[in-house]
C-alpha positions as CSV (number, residue, x, y, z in Angstrom):
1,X,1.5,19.3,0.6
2,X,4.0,16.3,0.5
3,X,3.5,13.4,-2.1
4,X,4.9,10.2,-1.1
5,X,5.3,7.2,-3.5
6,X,6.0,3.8,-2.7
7,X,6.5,0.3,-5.1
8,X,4.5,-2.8,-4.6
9,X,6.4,-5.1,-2.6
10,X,7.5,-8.1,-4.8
11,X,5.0,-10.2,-6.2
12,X,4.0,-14.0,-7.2
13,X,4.9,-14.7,-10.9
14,X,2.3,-14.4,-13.4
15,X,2.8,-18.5,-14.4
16,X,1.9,-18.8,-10.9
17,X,-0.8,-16.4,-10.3
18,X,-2.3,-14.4,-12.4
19,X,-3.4,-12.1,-9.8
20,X,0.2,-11.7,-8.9
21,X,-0.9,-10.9,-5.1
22,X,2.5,-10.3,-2.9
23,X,4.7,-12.9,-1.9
24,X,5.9,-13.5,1.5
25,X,8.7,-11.5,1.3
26,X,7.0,-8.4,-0.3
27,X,4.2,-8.4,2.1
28,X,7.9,-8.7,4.6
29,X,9.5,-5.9,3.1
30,X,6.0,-3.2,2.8
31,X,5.7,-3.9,6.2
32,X,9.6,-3.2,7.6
33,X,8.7,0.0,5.2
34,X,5.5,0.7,7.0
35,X,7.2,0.5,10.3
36,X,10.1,2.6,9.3
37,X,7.2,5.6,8.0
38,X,5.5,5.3,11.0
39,X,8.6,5.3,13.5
40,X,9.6,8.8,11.0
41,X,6.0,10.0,12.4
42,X,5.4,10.3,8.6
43,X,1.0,10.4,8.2
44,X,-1.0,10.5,5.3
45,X,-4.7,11.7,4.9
46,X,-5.3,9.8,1.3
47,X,-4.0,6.6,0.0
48,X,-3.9,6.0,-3.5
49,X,-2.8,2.4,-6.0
50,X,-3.6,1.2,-9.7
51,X,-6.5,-1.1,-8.7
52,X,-3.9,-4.2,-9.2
53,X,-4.1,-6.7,-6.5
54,X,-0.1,-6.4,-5.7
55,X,-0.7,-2.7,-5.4
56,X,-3.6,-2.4,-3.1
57,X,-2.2,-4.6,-0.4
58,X,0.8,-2.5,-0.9
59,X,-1.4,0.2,-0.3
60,X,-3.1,-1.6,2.5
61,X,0.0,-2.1,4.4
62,X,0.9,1.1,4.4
63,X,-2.1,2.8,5.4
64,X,-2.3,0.8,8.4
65,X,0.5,1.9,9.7
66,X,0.6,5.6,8.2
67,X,-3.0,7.0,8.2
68,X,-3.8,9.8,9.7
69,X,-7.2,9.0,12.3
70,X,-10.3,9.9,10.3
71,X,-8.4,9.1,6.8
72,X,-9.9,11.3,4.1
73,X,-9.7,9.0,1.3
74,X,-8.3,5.2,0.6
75,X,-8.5,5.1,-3.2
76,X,-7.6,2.0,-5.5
77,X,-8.1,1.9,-8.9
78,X,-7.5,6.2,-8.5
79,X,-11.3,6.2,-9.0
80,X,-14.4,5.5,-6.2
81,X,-13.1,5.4,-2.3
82,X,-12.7,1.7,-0.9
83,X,-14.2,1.2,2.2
């Protein structure tokens, strides 16, 4: 089994969202990541983030573009599977 971690992509300032969803460049810079995983050939069968906004459209991202077909779990909060 390999394990592969990856940061959320940067995110809006608290005073300006609470939320702190991505910002333009770190929805940008997940997505240049995503490509580069996917041109490596690298899939993943589960996809796991904190539950935090920033972090599941990290997540997101990144299962998009590295999921294996038939992905056995997408998984936010580490707890019930997101559909």
């Amino acid at each position: 089994m390999k394990l592969y971690l990856a940061q959320h992509g940067e995110a809006c300032a608290k005073d300006i969202d609470p939320e702190r969803p991505l910002t333009d460049q770190g929805r940008d810079d997940i997505e240049r990541l995503a490509a580069f995983l996917a041109r490596a050939g690298i899939q993943v069968e589960r996809v796991i983030d904190s539950g935090k906004l920033r972090a599941a459209q990290t997540a997101d991202l990144l299962a998009a573009a590295v999921a294996v077909v038939g992905l056995l779990g997408r998984f936010s909060g580490a707890s019930e599977p997101r559909t």
